[in-house]
VEXVEX-306398 format. One record per residue (C-alpha): x, y, z; residue in one letter. Coordinates in pm, whole numbers, plus 32768, in hexadecimal, padded with zeros to 4 digits. Layout:
ATOM  east  north    up  code
ATOM     X      Y     Z     A
...
//
This chain:
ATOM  east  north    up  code
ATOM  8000   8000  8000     X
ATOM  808A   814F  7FB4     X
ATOM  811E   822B  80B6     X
ATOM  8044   834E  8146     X
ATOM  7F04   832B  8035     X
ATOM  7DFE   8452  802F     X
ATOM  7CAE   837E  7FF9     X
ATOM  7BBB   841A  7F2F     X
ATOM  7A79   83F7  7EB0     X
ATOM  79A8   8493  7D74     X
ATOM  783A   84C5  7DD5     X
ATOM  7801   856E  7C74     X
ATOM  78C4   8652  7B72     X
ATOM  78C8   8759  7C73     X
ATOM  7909   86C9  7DA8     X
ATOM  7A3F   8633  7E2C     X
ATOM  7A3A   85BF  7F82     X
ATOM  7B55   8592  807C     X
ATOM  7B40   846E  8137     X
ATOM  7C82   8493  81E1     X
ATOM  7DEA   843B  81F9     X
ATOM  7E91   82E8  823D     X
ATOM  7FE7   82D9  82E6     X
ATOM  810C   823F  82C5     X
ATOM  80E9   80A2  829E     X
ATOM  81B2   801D  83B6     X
ATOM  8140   7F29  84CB     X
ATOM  8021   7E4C  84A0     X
ATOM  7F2A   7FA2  8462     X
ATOM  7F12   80A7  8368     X
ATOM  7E66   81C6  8412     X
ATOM  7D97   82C2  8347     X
ATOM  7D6B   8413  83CB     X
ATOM  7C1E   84AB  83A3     X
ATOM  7C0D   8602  82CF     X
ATOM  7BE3   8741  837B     X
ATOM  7A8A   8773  82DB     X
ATOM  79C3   8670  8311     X
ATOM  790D   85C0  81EA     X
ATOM  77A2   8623  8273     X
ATOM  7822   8795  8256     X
ATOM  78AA   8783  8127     X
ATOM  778D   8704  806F     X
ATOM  76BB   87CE  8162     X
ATOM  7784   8908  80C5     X
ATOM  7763   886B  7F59     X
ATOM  75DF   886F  7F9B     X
ATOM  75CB   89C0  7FEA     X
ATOM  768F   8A46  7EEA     X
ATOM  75B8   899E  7DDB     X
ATOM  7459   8A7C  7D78     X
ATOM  7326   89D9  7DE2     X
ATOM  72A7   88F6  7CB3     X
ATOM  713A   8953  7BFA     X
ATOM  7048   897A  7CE7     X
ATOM  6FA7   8816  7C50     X
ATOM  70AE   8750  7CF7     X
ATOM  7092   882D  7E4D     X
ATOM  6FDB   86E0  7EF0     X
ATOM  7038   868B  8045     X
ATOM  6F4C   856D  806C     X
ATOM  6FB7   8466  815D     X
ATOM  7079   8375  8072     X
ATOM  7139   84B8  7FD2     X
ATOM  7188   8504  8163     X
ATOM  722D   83B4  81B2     X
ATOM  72D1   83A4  805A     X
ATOM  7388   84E1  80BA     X
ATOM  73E5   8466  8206     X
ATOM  7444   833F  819D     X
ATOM  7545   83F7  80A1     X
ATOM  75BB   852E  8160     X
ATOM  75FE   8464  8292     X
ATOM  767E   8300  8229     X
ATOM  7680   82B7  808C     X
ATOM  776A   8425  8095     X
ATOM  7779   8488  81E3     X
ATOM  784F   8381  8280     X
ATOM  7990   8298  8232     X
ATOM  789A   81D2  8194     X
ATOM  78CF   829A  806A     X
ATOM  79FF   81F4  8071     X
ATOM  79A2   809E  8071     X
ATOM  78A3   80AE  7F4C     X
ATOM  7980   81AA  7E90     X
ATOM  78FE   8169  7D27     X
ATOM  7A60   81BF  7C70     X
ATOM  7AFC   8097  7D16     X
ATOM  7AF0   7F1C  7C7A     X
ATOM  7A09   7E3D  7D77     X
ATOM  7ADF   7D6D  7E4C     X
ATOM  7AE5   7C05  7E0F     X
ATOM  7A87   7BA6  7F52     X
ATOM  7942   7C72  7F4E     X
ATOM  78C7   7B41  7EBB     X
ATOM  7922   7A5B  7FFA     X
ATOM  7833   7A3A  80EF     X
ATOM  7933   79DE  81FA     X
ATOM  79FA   7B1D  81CD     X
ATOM  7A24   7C46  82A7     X
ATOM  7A1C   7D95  81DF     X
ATOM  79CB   7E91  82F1     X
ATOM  7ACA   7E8C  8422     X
ATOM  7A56   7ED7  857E     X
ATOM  7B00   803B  853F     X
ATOM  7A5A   809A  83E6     X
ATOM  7929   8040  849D     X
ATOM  795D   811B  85DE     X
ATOM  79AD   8259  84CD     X
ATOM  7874   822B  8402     X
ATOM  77BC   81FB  8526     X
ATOM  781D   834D  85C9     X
ATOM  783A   8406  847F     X
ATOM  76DF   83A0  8437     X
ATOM  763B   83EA  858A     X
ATOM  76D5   8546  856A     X
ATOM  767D   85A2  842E     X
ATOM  751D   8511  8499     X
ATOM  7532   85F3  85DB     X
ATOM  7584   873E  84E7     X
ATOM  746F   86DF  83CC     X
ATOM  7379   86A2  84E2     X
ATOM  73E2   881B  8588     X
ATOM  73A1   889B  842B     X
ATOM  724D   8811  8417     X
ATOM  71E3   8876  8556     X
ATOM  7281   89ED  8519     X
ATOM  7220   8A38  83C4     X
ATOM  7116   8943  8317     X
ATOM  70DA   8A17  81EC     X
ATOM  725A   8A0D  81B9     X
ATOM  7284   888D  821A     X
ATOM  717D   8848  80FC     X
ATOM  7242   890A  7FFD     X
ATOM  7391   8829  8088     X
ATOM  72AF   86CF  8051     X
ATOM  722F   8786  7EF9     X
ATOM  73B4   87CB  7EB9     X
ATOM  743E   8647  7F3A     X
ATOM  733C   85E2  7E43     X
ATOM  7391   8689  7D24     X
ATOM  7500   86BA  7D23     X
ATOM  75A3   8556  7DFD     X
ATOM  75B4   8419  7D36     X
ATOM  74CB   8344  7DF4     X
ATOM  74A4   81C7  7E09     X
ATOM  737D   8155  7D6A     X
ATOM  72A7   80B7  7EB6     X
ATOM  724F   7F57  7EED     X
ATOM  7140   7F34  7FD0     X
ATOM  71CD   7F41  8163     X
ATOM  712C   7F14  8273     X
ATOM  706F   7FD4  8349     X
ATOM  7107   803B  84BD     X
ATOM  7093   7F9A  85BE     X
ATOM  6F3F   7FF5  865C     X
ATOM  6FC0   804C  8791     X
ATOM  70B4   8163  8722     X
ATOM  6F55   8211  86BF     X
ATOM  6EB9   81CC  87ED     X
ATOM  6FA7   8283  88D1     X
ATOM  6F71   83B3  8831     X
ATOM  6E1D   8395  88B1     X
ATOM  6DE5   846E  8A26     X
ATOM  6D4C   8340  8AE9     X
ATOM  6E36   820C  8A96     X
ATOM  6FA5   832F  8ABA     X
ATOM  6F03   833E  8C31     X
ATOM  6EDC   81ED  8C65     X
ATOM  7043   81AC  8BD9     X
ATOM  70B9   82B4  8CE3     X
ATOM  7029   8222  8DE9     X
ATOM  705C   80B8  8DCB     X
ATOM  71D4   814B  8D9C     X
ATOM  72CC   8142  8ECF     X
ATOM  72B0   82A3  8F38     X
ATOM  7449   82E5  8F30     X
ATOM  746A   825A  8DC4     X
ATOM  7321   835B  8D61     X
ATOM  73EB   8462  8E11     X
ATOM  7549   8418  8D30     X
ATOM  745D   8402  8BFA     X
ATOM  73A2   8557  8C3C     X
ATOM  74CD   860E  8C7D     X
ATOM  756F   8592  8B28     X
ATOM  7428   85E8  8A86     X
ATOM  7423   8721  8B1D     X
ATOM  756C   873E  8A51     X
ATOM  7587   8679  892B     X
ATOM  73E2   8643  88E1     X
ATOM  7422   863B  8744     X
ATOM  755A   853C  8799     X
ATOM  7491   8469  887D     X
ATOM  7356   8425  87A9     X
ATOM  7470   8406  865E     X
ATOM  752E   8317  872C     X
ATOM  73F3   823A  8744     X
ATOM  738F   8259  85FA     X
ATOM  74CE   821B  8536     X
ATOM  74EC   80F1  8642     X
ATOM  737D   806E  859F     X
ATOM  73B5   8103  8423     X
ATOM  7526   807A  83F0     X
ATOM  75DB   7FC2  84E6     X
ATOM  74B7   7EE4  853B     X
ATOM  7471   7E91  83D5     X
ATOM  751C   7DA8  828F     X
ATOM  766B   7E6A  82ED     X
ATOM  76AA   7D74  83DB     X
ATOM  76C7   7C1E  82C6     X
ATOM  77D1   7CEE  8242     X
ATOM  787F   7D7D  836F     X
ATOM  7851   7C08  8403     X
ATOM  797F   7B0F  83A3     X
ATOM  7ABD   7A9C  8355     X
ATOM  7C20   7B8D  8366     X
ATOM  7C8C   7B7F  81E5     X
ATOM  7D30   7CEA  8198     X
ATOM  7C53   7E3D  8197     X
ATOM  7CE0   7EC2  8059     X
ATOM  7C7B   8026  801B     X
ATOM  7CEA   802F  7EC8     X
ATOM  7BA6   7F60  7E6C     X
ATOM  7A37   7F7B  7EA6     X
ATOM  79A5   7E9A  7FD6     X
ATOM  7865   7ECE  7F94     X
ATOM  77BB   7E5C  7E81     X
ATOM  76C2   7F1F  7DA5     X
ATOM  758F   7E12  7E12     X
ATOM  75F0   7E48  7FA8     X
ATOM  7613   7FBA  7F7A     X
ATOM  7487   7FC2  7F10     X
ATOM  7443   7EFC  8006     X
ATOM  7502   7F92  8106     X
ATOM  745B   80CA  8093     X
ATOM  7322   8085  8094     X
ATOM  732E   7FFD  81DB     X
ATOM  73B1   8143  826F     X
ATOM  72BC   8217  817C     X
ATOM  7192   8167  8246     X
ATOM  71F1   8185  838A     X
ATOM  7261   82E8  8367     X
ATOM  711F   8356  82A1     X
ATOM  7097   82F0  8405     X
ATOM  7162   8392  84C9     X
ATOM  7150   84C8  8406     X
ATOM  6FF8   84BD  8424     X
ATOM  6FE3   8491  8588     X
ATOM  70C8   85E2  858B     X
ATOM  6FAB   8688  84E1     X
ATOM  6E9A   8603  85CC     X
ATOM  6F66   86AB  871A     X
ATOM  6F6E   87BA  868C     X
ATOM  6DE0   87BD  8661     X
ATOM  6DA5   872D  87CB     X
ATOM  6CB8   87DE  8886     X
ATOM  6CD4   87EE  89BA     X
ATOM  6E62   8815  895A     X
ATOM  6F7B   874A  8A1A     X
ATOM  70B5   8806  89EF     X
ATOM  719A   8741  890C     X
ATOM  727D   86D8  8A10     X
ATOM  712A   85FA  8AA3     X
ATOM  70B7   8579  897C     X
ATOM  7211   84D8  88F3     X
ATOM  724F   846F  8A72     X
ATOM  7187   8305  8A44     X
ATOM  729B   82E6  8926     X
ATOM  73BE   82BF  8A2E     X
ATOM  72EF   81D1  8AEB     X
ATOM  7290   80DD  8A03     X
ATOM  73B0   7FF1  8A18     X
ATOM  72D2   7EBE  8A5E     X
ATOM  71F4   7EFA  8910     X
ATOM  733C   7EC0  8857     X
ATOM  730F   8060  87FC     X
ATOM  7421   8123  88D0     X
ATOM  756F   80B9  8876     X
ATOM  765B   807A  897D     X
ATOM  778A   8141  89AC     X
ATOM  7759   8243  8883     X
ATOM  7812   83B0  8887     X
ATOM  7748   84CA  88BD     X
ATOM  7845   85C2  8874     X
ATOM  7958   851B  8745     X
ATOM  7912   858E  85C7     X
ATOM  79FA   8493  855A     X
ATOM  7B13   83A1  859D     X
ATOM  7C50   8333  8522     X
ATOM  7C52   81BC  8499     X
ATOM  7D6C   80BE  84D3     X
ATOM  7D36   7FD8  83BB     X
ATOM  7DDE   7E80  83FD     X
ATOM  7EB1   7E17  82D8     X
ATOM  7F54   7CA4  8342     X
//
């Protein structure tokens, strides 16, 4: 592998995206260095540079909503641009079953880069809706998206803890230190906590896991991992789950009587046994370097 390799990655004729920096090869590792933008901002920036497209295509229906999650967070958003980078030749072992082609360190970056970039797209929805709606209108017309294969749909119960009566009952049938920790981090973080959950329930709780799961057989990054057929599906899996998520944004902000934000993620950072909360997720990192085993 070369020495000190800038990785990037061509959304469209316009946009170049910096992915980072590996280091030096030495020792079983290669380490990359995240870029001092991060990708979320830099499409972010892309987007709103770009005019808004004819006011027929200004649709922010639900399934335009989670397709431009699904994009600005993850498909461009994350290092997972850089595992499904469509310049590079698909790696042989994409077709093995048995193989590993997401270490536990790729994972842990898209992970955080995606809950971050979900945290600042959420923000932006709840801040500005008239100029979220021209960003979705914008994702839409101006990203190369993945054409969707059915997903499927999040879980009931991430729905039903937006709802007033069963957040109480998860706070009180909580031990009353651990709602204490988990209020004061909402207080906080409340976009971070309610992305942590649902980039736990769009993306790492979904068909990334057959091909994260495996053996140890290289993690080239001169070639694609992931194959045209998983990115759909991976895509459409995260589309769904984020069109309701999105959507559940929308309906807080409608609530009457209002719970401040910080109350209505809080159920979020309690809902460990539901398989919803993830365990042991940043509040605060934007990104993370990667040490890439090579031997």
């Amino acid at each position: 592998m070369p020495r000190a390799v800038n990785l990037r990655v061509r959304v469209n004729e316009e946009l170049l995206l910096d992915a980072g920096t590996t280091d030096e090869v030495g020792g079983p590792e290669v380490v990359i260095h995240p870029p001092g933008i991060t990708l979320f901002h830099q499409v972010l920036d892309y987007l709103r540079s770009k005019p808004d497209p004819p006011a027929s295509a200004m649709d922010s229906s639900d399934e335009h909503e989670g397709g431009a999650a699904a994009a600005v967070t993850l498909r461009w958003g994350s290092y997972l641009a850089v595992l499904a980078d469509s310049a590079k030749p698909v790696w042989a072992e994409a077709r093995s079953p048995g193989t590993s082609r997401i270490c536990d360190s790729e994972m842990a970056r898209i992970n955080i880069e995606a809950s971050a970039a979900l945290a600042g797209w959420i923000d932006i929805a709840r801040q500005n809706r008239s100029a979220y709606e021209r960003l979705v209108a914008r994702v839409v017309a101006y990203l190369p998206l993945p054409k969707l294969r059915p997903g499927t749909p999040a879980p009931a119960e991430f729905a039903l803890l937006a709802m007033p009566e069963v957040a109480a009952k998860i706070v009180t049938g909580t031990d009353a230190s651990r709602v204490a920790s988990v209020r004061a981090d909402a207080e906080n973080h409340p976009s971070r906590i309610f992305a942590n959950a649902l980039v736990n329930v769009a993306w790492r709780n979904g068909p990334i896991e057959t091909i994260h799961a495996g053996a140890f057989r290289g993690y080239p990054l001169d070639r694609r991992r992931v194959a045209v057929a998983e990115e759909r599906a991976l895509f459409g899996f995260a589309a769904d789950r984020l069109s309701t998520g999105m959507g559940l944004c929308r309906d807080f902000a409608l609530e009457r009587p209002a719970r401040s934000w910080p109350e209505q993620v809080l159920p979020y950072g309690l809902a460990g046994m539901m398989a919803i909360t993830p365990t042991g997720w940043t509040l605060t990192e934007a990104t993370r370097e990667v040490r890439l085993p090579h031997r």
